[in-house]
C-alpha positions in Angstrom: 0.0 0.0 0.0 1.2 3.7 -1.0 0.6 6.6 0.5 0.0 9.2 -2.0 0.1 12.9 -1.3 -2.6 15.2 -3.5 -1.6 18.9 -4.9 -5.1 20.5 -4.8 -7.9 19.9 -3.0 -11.3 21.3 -4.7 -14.0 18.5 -6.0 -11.8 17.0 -8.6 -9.2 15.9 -5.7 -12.4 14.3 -3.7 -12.8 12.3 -6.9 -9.2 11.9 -6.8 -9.2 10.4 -3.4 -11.9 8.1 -3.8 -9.7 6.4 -6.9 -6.6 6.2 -4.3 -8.4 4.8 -2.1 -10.0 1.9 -4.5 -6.8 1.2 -5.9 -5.8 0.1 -2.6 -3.7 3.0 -1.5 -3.7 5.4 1.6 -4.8 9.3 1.3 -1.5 11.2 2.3 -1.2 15.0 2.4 -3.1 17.3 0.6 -2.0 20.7 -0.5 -3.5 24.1 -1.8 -2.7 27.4 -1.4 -6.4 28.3 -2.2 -7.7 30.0 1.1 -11.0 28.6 0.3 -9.3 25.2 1.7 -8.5 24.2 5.0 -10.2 20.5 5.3 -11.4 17.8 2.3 -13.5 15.0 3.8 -11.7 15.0 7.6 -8.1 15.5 5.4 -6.3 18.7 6.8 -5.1 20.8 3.9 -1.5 22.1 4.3 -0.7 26.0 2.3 2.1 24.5 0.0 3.7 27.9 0.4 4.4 27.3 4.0 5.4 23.2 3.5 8.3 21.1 1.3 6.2 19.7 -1.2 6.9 15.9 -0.8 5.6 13.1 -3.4 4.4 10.7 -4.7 2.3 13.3 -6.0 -1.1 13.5 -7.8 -1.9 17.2 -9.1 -5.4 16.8 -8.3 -6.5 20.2 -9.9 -8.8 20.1 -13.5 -7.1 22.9 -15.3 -4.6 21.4 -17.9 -2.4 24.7 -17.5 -2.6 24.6 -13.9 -1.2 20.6 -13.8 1.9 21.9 -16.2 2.8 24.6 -14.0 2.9 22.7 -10.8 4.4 19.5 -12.4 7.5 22.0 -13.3 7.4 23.9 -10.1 7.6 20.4 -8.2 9.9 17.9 -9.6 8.8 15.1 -7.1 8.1 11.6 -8.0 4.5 11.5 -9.2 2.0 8.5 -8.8 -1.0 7.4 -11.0 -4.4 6.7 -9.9 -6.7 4.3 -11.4 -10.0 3.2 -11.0 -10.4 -0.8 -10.7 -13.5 -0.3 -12.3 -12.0 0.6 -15.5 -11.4 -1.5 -18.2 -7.7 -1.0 -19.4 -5.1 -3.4 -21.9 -2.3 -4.5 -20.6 0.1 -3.2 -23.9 -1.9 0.4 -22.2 1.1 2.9 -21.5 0.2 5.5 -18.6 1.8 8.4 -17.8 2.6 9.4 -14.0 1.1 11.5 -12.5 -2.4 10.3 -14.7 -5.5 9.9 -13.3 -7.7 7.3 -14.7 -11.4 7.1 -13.6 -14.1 4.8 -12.9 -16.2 3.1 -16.2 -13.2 4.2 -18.7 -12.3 1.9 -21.1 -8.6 2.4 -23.1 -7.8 -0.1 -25.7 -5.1 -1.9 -27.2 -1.3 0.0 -28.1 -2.8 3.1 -26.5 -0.6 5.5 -25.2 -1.7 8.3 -22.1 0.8 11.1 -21.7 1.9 12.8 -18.2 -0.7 14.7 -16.0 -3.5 13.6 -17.5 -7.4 13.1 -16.8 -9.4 10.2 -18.3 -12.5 11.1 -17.1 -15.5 8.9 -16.1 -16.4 6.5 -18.8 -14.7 7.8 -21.5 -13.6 5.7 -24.0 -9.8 5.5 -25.7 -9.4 2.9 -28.8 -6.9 1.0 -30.4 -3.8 2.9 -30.5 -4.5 6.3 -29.7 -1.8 8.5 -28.8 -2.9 11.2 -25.7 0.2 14.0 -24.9 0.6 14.9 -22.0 -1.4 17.6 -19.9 -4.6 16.5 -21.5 -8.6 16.2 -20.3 -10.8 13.9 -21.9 -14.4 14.6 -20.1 -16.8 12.2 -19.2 -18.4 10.5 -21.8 -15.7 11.2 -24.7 -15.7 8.7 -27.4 -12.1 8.4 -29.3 -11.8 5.9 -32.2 -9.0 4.1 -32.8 -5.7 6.2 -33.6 -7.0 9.2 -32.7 -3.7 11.8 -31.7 -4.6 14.5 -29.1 -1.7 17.2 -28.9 -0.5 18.6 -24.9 -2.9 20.9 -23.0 -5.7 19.9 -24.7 -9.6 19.4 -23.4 -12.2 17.4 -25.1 -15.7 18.4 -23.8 -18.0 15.8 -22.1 -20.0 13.3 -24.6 -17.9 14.2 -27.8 -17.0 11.8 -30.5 -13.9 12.0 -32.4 -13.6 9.7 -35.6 -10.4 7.2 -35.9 -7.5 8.8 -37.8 -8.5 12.5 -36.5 -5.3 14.8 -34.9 -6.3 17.6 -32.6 -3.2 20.0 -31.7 -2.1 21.2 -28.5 -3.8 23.6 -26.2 -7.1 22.9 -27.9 -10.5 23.0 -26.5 -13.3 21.0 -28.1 -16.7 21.7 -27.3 -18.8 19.4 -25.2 -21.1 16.8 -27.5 -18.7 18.1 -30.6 -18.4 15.8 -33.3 -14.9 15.9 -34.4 -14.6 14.5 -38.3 -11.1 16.5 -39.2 -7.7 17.6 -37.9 -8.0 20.3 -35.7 -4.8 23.0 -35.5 -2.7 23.8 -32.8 -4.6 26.5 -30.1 -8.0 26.3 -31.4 -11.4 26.4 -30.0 -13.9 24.0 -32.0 -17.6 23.5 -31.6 -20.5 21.8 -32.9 -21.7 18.7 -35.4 -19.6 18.9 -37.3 -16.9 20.2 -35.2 -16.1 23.7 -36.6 -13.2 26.5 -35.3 -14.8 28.8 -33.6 -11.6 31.0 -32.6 -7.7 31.0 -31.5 -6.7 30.4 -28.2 
């Protein structure tokens, strides 16, 4: 059993915390600098300004840019957490510091990046490839070799078709429908997904 410290402690860390503990693990520290924060379900919250960060880590915090900065600021050793109840191949790669929920299903030769969030019963294919920093939302559909650049969130329920390459730092509208390549630092909406503007 690991005990695994948290970096964050809004409502994605309870989720966070409830995957830790289903995986077997122990709930460690948690800390925010928020001052919105002082206790997450009976865990003390410690100001990481006033604290040595110590790992292993999870960022437990849903913005993509936020998880970069942090994983930079703190070169700890960083931990995964995955739900048992998801359905993963064994060829799967997974980045640390990745956090895997329950109902997700990731198929064969798929690869997850760093600092990333597979969110509740999404589905990853056959050989997708997921950079690092990235959201998929609950609900996502990817077909099989799908490429999603770094920093990127897919919005809950969308579908993107097998082949399809969306670039880093996008955002993809939730129930989007994604049937071509999407650049780099673009904001896409809609069936069919269209570019709505530039990050």
């Amino acid at each position: 059993m690991a005990t695994i410290n948290l970096f964050g402690a809004s409502g994605h860390a309870k989720v966070v915390m409830d995957i830790i503990k289903a995986q077997g693990d122990k709930v460690g520290v948690l800390y925010d600098d928020s001052p919105h924060y002082s206790d997450i379900l009976g865990h003390q919250v410690l100001k990481a300004s006033n604290t040595t960060v110590d790992g292993p880590l999870i960022i437990s915090i849903g913005s993509n840019k936020a998880r970069k900065v942090l994983s930079e600021k703190y070169p700890v050793r960083y931990a995964k957490a995955v739900h048992p109840a998801a359905n993963i191949s064994e060829s799967v790669e997974i980045g640390a510091g990745t956090v895997i929920m329950a109902g997700v299903t990731i198929n064969v030769d798929a690869k997850i990046g760093r600092h990333c969030i597979i969110n509740t019963n999404a589905s990853v294919d056959h050989e997708c490839r997921i950079e690092d920093y990235v959201h998929i939302s609950p609900n996502v559909a990817l077909c099989g070799n799908v490429h999603i650049g770094e920093g990127s969130w897919i919005g809950v329920g969308s579908t993107v078709i097998p082949g399809v390459k969306i670039g880093k730092c996008c955002t993809i509208g939730a129930g989007s429908v994604v049937i071509n390549d999407i650049p780099d630092n673009t904001t896409a909406v809609g069936n069919p997904c269209k570019r709505i503007l530039n990050n």
